[in-house]
C-alpha positions as semicolon CSV with decimal commas, in nm:
position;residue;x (nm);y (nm);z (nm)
1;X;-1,182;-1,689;-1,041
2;X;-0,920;-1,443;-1,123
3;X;-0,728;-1,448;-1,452
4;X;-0,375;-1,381;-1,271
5;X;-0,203;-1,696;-0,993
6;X;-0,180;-1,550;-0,650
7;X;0,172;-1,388;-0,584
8;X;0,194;-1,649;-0,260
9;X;0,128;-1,945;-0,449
10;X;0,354;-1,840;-0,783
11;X;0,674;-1,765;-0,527
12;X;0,605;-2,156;-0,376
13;X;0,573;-2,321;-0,746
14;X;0,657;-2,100;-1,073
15;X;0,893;-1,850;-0,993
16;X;1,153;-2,099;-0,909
17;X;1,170;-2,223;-1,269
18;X;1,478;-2,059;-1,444
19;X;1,234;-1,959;-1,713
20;X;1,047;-1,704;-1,489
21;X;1,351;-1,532;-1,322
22;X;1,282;-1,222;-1,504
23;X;0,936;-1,202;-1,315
24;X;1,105;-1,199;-0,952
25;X;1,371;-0,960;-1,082
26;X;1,137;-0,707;-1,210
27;X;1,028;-0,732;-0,849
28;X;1,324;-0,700;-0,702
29;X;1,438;-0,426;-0,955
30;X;1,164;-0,210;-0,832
31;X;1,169;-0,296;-0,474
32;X;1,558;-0,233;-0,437
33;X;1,605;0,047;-0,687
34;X;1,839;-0,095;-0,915
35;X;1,855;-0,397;-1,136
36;X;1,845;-0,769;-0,995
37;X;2,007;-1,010;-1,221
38;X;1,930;-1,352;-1,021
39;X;2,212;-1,619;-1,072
40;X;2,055;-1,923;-0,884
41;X;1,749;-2,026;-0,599
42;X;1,902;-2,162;-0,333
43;X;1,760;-2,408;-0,111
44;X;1,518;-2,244;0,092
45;X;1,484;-2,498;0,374
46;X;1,742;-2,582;0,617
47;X;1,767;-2,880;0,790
48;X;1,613;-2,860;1,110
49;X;1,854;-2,933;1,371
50;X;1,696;-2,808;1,676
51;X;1,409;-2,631;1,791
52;X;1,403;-2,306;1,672
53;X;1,508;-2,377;1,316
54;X;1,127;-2,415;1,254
55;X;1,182;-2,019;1,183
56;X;1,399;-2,065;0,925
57;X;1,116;-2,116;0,658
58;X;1,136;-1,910;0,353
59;X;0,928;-1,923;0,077
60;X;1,230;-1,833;-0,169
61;X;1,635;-1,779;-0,137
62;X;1,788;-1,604;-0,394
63;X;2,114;-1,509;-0,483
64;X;2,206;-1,223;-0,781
65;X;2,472;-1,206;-0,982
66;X;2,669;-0,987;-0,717
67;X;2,667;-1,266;-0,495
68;X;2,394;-1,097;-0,232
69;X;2,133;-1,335;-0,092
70;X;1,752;-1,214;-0,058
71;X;1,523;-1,363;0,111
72;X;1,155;-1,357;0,022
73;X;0,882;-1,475;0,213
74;X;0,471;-1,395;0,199
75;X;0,317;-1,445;0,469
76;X;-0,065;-1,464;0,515
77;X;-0,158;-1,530;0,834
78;X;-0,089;-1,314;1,167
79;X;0,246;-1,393;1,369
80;X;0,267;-1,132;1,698
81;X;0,642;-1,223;1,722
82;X;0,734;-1,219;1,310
83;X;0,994;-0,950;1,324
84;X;1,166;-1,136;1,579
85;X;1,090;-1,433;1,303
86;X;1,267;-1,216;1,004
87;X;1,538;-1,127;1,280
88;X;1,593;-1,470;1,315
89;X;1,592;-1,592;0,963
90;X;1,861;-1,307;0,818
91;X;2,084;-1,406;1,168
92;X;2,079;-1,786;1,077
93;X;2,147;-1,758;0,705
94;X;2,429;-1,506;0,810
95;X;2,572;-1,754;1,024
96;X;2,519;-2,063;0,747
97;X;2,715;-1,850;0,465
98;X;3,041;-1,805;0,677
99;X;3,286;-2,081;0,666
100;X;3,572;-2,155;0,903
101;X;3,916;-1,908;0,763
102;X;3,676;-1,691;0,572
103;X;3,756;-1,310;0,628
104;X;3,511;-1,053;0,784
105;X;3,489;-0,881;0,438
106;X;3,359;-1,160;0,248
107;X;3,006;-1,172;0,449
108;X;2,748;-1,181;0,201
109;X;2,510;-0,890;0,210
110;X;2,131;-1,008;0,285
111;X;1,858;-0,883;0,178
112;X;1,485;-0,985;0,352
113;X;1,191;-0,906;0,214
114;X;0,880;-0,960;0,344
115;X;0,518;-0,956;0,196
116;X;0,259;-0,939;0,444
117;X;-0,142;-0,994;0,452
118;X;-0,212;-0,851;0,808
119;X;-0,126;-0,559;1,001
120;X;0,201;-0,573;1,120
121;X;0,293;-0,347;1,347
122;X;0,130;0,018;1,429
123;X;0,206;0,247;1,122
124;X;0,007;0,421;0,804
125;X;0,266;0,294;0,564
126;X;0,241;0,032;0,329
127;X;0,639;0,025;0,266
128;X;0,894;-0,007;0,497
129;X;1,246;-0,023;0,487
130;X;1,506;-0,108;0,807
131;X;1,877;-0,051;0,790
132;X;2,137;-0,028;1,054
133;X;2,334;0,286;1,094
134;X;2,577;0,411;1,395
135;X;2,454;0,822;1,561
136;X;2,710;0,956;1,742
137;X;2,504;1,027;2,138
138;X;2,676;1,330;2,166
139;X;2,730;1,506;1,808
140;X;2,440;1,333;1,620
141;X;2,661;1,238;1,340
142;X;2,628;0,941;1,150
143;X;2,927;0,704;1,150
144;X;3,105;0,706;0,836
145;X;3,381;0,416;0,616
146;X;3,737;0,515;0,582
147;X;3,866;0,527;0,250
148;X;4,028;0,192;0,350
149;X;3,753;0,029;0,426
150;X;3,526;0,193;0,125
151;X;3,798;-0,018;-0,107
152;X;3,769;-0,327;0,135
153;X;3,399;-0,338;0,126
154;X;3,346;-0,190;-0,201
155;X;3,054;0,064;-0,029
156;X;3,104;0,396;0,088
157;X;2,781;0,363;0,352
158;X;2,765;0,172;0,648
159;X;2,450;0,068;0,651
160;X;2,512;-0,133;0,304
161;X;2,732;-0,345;0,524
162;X;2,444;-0,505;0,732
163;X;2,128;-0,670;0,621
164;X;1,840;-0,479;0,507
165;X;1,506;-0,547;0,556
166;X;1,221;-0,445;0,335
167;X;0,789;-0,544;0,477
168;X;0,527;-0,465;0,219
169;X;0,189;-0,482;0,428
170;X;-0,059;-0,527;0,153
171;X;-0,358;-0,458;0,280
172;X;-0,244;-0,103;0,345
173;X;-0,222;-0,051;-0,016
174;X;-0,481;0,199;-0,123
175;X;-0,473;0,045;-0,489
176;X;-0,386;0,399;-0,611
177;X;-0,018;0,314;-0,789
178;X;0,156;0,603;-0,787
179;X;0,475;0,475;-0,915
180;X;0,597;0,120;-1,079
181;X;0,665;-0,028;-0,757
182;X;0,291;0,050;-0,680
183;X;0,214;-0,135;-0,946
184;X;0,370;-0,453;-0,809
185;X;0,204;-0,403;-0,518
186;X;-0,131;-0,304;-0,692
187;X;-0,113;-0,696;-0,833
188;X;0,018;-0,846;-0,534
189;X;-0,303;-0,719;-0,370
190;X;-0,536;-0,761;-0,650
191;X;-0,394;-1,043;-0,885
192;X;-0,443;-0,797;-1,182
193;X;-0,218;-0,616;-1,407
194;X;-0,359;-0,308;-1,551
195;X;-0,267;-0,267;-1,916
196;X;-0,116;0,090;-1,838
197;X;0,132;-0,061;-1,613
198;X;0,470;-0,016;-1,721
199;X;0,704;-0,178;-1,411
200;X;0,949;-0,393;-1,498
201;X;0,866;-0,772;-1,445
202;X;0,476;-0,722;-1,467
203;X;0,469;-0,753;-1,845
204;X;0,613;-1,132;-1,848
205;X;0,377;-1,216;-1,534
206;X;0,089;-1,134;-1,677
207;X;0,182;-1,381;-1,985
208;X;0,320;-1,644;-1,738
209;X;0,101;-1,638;-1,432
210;X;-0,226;-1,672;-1,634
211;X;-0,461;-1,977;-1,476
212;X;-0,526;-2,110;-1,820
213;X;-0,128;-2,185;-1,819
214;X;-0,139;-2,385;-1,583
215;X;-0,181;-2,797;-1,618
216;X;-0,414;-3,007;-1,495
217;X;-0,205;-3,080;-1,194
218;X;-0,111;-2,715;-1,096
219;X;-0,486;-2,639;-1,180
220;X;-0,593;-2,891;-0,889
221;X;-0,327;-2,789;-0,644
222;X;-0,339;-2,442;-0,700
223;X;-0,792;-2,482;-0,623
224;X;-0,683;-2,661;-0,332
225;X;-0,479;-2,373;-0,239
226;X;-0,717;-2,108;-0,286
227;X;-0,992;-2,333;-0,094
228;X;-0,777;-2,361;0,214
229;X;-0,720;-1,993;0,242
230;X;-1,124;-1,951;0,240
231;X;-1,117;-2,227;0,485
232;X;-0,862;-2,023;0,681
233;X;-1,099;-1,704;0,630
234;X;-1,398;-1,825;0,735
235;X;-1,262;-2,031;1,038
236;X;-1,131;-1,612;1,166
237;X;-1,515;-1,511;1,143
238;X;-1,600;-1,837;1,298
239;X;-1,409;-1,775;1,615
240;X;-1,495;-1,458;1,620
241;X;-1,886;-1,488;1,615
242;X;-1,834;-1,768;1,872
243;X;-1,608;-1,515;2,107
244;X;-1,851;-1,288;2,070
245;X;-2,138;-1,527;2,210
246;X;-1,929;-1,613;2,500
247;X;-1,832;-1,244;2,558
248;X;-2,250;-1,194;2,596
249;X;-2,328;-1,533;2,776
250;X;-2,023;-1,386;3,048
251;X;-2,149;-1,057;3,052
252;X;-2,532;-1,156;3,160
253;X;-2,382;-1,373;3,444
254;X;-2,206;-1,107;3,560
255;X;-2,480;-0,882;3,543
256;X;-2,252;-0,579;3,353
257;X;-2,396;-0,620;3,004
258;X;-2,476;-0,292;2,979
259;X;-2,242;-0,085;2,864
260;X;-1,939;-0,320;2,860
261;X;-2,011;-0,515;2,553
262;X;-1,771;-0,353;2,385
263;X;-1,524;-0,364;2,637
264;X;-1,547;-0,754;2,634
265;X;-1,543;-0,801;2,300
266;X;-1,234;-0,612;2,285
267;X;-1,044;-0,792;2,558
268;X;-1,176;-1,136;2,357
269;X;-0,958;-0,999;2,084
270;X;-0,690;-0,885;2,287
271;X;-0,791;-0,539;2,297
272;X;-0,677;-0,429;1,951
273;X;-0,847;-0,238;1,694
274;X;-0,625;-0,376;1,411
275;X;-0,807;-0,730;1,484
276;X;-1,139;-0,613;1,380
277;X;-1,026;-0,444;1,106
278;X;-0,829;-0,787;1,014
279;X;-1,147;-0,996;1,061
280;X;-1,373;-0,715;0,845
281;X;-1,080;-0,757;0,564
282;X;-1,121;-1,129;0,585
283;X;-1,513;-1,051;0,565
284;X;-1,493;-0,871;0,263
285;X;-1,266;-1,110;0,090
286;X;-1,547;-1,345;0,139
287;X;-1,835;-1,081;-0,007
288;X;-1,997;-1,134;0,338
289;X;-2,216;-0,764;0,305
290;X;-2,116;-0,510;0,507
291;X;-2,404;-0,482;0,766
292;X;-2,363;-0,843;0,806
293;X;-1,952;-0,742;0,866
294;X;-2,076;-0,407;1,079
295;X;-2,231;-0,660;1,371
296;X;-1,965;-0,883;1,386
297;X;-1,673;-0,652;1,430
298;X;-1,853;-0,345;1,607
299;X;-1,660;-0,129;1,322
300;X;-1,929;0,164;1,172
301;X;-1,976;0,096;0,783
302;X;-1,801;0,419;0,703
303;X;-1,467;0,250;0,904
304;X;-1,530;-0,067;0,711
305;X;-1,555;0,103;0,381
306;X;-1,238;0,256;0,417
307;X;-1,086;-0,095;0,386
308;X;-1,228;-0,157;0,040
């Protein structure tokens, strides 16, 4: 086992304690470009009173000294509709933080940032940031505050207005950190802190998300928590070995084997690349080898090895 607690499980069960704010604001710090003081975690839960408030779960909710809320949430397993979900969750806290008399220009800014373990999406990047902004149709210009309303809202930029959104896919990280905020993501990937890392924050988790810290009780709930997520891994190449015997078993009735294996094995996983390569990452995370990970996913080694 690793030396370093798993970024997931810290955010559910350390990083809440007063004690450890200065680990989630080093985060922050780096994320946001500029420094996070955090004043109190707010409830991350609301109650549930209909249907749809089941996407309301956050992992944290915190709110800095400036009064701006940020949500943070790691997520591990696929969602297809989770930027609708993020959507959702920033729209619903928006609404829950304005109270009946209160003026527009008291609308807290939100922050949402999310920490992902799958491929989200169709981009290269491992970083992206969303804003909103206004471009003229016609002249292409970018819709600026009045000086009135740069004193009302204290911001000269629009976009500072709205909420912000901020999705770290992990697994795109090429564990080359090229900057501090690399180096958050270098240990968010790997649970490691190199000793040449100098971001802010990673110097206080590496004292206070050590395993040995932890007591008996966290120790048991935090192997239960790694155990599921294997669990959760191997139940992927499960389904995926047993789609691929049904893909074969329909092909010979149909008598169009040949050369359509692939085809089928693709349509039993939707038809999308990135769901190999998400099964061969959940391969590798289990040191299945990688001929063994070649015939399940139909990747070539040198695609698979790219993921390492």
């Amino acid at each position: 086992m690793k030396n370093l607690i798993r970024f997931d499980w810290a955010v559910k069960r350390l990083l809440r304690n007063k004690a450890n704010f200065v680990i989630l604001e080093g985060f922050l710090s780096e994320l946001l470009g500029e420094d996070i003081f955090i004043q109190e975690i707010l409830e991350s839960e609301s109650n549930k009173e209909n249907k749809y408030a089941k996407f309301n779960r956050v992992d944290l909710l915190v709110k800095n000294l400036k009064g701006e809320l940020i949500i943070i949430e790691v997520q591990n397993d696929k969602e297809h509709d989770y930027l609708l979900r993020i959507l959702f969750g920033t729209s619903k806290l928006l609404i829950e933080n304005i109270s009946e008399g209160m003026q527009y220009s008291q609308i807290k800014k939100i922050y949402s940032v999310n920490i992902v373990y799958f491929d989200l999406g169709q981009g290269d990047d491992y970083i992206y940031h969303g804003t909103t902004n206004f471009v003229g149709l016609n002249k292409k210009d970018v819709l600026k505050l009045t000086p009135k309303q740069e004193e009302i809202y204290h911001t000269e930029i629009v976009s500072k207005l709205y909420p912000e959104y901020y999705v770290i896919k992990v697994n795109r990280f090429d564990d080359i950190a090229k900057n501090t905020l690399d180096e958050w993501i270098y240990f968010l990937k790997n649970e490691e802190i190199k000793d040449s890392f100098k971001a802010k924050g990673l110097n206080e988790a590496r004292e206070q998300l050590s395993v040995l810290k932890l007591s008996d009780t966290e120790r048991k709930e935090y192997d239960y928590y790694i155990e599921q997520q294997r669990y959760e891994s191997s139940l992927i190449v499960s389904n995926f070995i047993d789609g691929r015997l049904e893909g074969i078993e329909e092909g010979k009735l149909e008598g169009k084997l040949e050369g359509r294996l692939e085809g089928r094995l693709e349509g039993k996983l939707e038809g999308k690349l990135e769901e190999k390569l998400e099964i061969a990452i959940n391969c590798l995370k289990e040191n299945i080898p990688i001929e063994t990970v070649v015939k399940l996913t139909g990747l070539t080694k040198e695609e698979i090895e790219k993921l390492i």
